[in-house]
C-alpha positions in Angstrom: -26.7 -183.6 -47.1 -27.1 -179.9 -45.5 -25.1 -177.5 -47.8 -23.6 -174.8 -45.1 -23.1 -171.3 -46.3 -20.1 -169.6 -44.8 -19.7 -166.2 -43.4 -17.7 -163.1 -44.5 -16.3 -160.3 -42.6 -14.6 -157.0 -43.5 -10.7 -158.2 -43.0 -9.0 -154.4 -43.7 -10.7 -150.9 -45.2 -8.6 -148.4 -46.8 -9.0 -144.8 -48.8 -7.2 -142.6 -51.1 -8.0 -139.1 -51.7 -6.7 -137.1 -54.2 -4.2 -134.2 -54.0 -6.2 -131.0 -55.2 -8.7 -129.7 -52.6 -11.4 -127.3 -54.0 -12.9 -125.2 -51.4 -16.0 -123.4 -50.9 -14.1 -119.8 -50.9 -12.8 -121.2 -54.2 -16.3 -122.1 -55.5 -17.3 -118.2 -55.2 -15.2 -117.7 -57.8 -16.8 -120.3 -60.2 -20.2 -119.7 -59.7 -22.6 -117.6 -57.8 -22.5 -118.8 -54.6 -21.0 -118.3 -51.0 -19.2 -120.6 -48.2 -22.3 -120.3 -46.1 -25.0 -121.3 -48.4 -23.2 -124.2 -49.2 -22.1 -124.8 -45.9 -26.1 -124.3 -44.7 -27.4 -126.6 -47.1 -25.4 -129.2 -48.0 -22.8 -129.2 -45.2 -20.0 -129.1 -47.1 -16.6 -127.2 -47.0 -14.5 -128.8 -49.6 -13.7 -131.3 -52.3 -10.9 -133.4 -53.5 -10.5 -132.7 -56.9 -8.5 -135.3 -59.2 -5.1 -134.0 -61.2 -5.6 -133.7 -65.3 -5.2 -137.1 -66.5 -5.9 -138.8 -62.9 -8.5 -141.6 -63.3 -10.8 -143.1 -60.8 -8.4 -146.3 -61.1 -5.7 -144.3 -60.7 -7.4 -143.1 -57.5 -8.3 -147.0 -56.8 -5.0 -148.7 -56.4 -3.7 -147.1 -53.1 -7.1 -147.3 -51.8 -6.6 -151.1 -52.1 -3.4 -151.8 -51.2 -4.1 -149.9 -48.4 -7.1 -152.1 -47.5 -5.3 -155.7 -48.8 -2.2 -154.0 -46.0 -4.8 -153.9 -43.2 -6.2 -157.5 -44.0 -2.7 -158.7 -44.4 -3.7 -160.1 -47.7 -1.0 -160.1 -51.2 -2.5 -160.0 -54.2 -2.0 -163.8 -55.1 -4.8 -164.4 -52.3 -7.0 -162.3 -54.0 -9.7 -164.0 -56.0 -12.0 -161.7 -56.9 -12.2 -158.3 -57.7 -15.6 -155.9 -57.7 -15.6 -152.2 -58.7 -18.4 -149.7 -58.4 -18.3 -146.8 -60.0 -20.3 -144.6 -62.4 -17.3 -142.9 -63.7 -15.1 -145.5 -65.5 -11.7 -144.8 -67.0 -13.2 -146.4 -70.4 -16.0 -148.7 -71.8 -14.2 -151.7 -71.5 -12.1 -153.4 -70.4 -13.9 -152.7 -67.0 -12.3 -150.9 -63.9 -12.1 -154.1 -61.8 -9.8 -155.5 -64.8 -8.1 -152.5 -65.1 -7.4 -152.4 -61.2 -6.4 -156.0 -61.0 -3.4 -155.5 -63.7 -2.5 -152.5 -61.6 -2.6 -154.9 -58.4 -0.7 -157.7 -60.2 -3.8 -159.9 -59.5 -4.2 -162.4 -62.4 -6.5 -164.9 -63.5 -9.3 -164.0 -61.1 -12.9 -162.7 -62.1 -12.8 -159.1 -61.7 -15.9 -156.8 -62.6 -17.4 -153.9 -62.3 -20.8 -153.3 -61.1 -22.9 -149.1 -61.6 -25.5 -147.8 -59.1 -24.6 -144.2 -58.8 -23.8 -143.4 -55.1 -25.2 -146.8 -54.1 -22.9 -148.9 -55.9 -20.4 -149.9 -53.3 -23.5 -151.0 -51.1 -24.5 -153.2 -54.5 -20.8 -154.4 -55.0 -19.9 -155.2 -51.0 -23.7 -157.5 -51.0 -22.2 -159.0 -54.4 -18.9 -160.3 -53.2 -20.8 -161.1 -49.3 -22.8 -163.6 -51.8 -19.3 -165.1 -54.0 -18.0 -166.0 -50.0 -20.8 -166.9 -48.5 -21.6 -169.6 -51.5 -17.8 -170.4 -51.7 -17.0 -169.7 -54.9 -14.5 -166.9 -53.3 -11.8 -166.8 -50.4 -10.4 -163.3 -50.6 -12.8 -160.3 -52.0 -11.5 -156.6 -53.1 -14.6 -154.4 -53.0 -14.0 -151.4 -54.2 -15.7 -148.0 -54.5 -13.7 -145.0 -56.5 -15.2 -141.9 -58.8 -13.9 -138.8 -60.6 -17.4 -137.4 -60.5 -15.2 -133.7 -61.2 -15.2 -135.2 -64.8 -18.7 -135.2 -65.4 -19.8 -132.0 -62.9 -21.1 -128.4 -65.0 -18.7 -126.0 -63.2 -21.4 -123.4 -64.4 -24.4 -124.8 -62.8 -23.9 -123.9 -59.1 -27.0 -126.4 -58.2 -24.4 -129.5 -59.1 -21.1 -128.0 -58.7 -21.1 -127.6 -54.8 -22.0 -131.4 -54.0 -19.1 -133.6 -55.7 -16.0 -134.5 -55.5 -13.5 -137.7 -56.6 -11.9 -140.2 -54.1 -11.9 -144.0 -53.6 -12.2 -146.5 -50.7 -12.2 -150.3 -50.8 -12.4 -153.2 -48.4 -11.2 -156.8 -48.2 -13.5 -159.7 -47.4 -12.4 -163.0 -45.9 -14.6 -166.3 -45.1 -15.8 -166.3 -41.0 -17.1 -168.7 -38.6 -18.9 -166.2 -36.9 -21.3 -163.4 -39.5 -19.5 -160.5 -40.3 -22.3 -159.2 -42.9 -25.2 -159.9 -41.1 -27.2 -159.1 -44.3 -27.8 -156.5 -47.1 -30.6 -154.8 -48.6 -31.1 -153.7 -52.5 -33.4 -151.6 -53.9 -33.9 -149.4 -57.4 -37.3 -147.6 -58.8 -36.4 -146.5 -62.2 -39.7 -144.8 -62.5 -37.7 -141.7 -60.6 -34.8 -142.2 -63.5 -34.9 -138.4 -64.7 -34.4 -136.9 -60.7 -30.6 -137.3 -60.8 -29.0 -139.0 -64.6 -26.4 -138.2 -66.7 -27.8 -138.2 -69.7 -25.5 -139.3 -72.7 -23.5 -142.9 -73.3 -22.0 -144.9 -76.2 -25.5 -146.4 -77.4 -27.4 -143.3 -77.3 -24.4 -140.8 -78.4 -22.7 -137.9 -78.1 -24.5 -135.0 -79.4 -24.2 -131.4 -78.4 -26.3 -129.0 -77.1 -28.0 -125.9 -78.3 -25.3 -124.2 -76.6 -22.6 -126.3 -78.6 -21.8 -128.1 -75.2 -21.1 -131.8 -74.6 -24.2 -132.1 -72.1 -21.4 -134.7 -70.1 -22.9 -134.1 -67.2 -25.0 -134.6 -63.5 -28.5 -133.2 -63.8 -30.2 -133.3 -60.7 -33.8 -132.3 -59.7 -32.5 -131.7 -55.6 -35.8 -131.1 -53.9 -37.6 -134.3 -55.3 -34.1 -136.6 -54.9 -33.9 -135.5 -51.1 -37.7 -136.1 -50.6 -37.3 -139.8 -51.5 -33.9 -139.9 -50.4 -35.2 -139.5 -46.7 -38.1 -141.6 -46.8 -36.4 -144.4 -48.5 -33.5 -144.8 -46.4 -35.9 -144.3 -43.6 -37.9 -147.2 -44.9 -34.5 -149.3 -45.4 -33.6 -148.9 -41.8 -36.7 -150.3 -40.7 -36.2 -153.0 -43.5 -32.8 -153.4 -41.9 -33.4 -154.0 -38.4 -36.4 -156.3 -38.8 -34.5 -158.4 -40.8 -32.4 -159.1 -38.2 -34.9 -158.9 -35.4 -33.0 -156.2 -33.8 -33.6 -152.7 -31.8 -32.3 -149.0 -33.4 -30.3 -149.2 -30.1 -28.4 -151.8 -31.0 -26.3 -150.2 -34.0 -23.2 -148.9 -32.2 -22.3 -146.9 -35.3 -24.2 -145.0 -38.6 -22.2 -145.3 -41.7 -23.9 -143.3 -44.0 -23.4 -142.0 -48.0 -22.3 -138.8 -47.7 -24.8 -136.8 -50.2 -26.2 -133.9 -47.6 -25.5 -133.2 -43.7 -29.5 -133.2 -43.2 -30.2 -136.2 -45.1 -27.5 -137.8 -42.3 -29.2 -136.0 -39.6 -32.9 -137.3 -40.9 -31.4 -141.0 -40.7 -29.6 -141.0 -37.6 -32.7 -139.3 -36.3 -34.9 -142.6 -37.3 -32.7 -144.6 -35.4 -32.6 -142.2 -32.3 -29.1 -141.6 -32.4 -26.8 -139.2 -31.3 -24.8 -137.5 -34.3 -21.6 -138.1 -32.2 -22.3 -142.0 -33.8 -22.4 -140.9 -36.9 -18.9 -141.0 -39.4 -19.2 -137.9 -41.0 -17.2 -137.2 -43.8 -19.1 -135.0 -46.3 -17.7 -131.6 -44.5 -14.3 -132.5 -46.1 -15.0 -134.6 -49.0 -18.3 -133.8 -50.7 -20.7 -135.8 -52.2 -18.1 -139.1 -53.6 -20.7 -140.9 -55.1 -19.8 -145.0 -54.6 -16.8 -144.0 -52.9 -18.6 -141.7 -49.9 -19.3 -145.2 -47.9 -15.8 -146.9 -47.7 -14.3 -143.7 -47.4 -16.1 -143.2 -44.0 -15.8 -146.3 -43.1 -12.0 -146.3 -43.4 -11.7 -143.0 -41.6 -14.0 -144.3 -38.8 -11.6 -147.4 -38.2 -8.2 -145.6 -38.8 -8.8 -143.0 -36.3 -10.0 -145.8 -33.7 -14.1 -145.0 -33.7 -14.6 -147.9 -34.9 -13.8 -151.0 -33.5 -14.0 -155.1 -33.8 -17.4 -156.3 -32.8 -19.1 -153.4 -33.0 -22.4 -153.0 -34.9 -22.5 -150.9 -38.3 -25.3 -149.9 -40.3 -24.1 -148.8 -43.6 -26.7 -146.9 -46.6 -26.2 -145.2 -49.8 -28.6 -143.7 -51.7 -28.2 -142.5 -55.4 -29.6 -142.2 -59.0 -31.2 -144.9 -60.7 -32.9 -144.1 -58.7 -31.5 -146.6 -55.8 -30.8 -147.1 -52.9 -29.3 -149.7 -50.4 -27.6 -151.0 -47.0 -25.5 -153.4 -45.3 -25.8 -154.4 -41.5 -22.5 -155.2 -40.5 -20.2 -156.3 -37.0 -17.2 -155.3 -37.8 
């Protein structure tokens, strides 16, 4: 007997931002820095910031009710939950079990899954895999960070890229391929280009300076270097995988990290920035949320639409890197 694996398409997106926007103007008074340098080199004019005790499930739970709405899904159909995230509210019990409670969602496996900025990417191919095998009906993927938490407000290098927000999707079984396919990739020899350096089994220890050293260290140069030639390579990757033309892809989803690490991508596929979703003018640098949230955006203001092609890649420490070739 011929064991056929199913299909799974994206059923409903949705996004939450928080409250708080931190601007560029407001930056110049942090750090030594200006609207136009940051605007020049990173492309971005603000940041959502999340409120003093505001978590990144906090941040999670409209986000997916927003996107189980859209799919016209209630939480008794959901059966299982995946978080990414590099900014969990604690150590355990996870941010998927933390968000199903929330949700009212019981008795279903719920997890979370860490790959920096590439994490949704990881989590989306994950629960592609749980519906494609059968083993689930109704997937919450879900992307959401407070990066703010773990940012130096002091070290201007770091403190102009991030910002906190969350995004998820539903995925439902299809006759017809939703996620054509997904591509995964980490090379932890470049683990010291973009880390934050402390945890629970290694410790908290301050610094000379008598700091918690709780934050993002980056080495930007190198990181965009191999960001652009990796998700170069992935697009390739991408595409012959599925034995298709750059001009097939109706629309570029990309992690919002750095305008001109968009442009460079959108460039290998030879396509015009007007089909790219562009978020990272508003929102920064989101880490694992960055993808759903401009993939919600895209589809709520009507860009996007049903049977369109999307190519969707994330890039981020680890170092890794990943995408997802979708019709949406």
């Amino acid at each position: 007997m011929t064991f056929k694996l199913k299909h799974s398409r994206i059923a409903g997106t949705g996004s939450h931002l928080p409250e708080k926007v931190l601007t560029n103007t407001d930056l110049e008074k942090m750090v030594e820095t200006s609207d136009q340098w940051i605007q020049e080199r990173t492309g971005i004019r603000e940041r959502h910031i999340a409120a003093q005790g505001e978590t990144t499930v906090d941040l999670a739970v409209p986000a997916a009710r927003r996107a189980m709405q859209a799919a016209g899904v209630e939480p008794d159909e959901i059966d299982f939950i995946i978080f990414g995230t590099c900014t969990p509210d604690q150590v355990f019990p996870n941010c998927g079990a933390l968000l199903q409670d929330r949700l009212g969602i019981r008795n279903c496996p719920a997890v979370s899954v860490e790959a920096a900025c590439s994490s949704f990417i990881y989590a989306l191919s994950i629960a592609d895999k749980f519906i494609r095998l059968g083993e689930a009906k109704c997937a919450l993927v879900v992307g959401a960070e407070t990066l703010s938490r773990i940012v130096d407000w002091t070290d201007r290098s770091t403190a102009i890229l991030f910002g906190d927000g969350a995004g998820a999707v539903v995925l439902k079984p299809a006759d017809e391929p939703g996620i054509l396919s997904t591509h995964l990739h980490t090379d932890g020899f470049y683990k010291d280009l973009l880390y934050c350096p402390v945890g629970p089994s290694k410790g908290f220890h301050a610094d000379e300076s008598g700091r918690m050293p709780l934050f993002i260290h980056m080495a930007g140069n190198e990181v965009f270097k191999i960001a652009v030639k990796s998700l170069g390579s992935i697009v390739d990757e991408t595409l012959a995988a599925n034995g298709l033309d750059k001009s097939a892809i109706d629309w570029l989803v990309p992690h919002q990290a750095n305008i001109r690490i968009i442009q460079a991508t959108a460039k290998k596929l030879d396509m015009p920035m007007e089909k790219v979703i562009v978020t990272v003018a508003e929102h920064g640098n989101t880490s694992s949320a960055s993808v759903p949230l401009a993939l919600d955006a895209g589809v709520r203001d009507g860009r996007i639409k049903r049977g369109q092609l999307l190519l969707l890649e994330a890039f981020g420490g680890g170092l890794t890197w990943g995408s997802a070739l979708i019709r949406y």
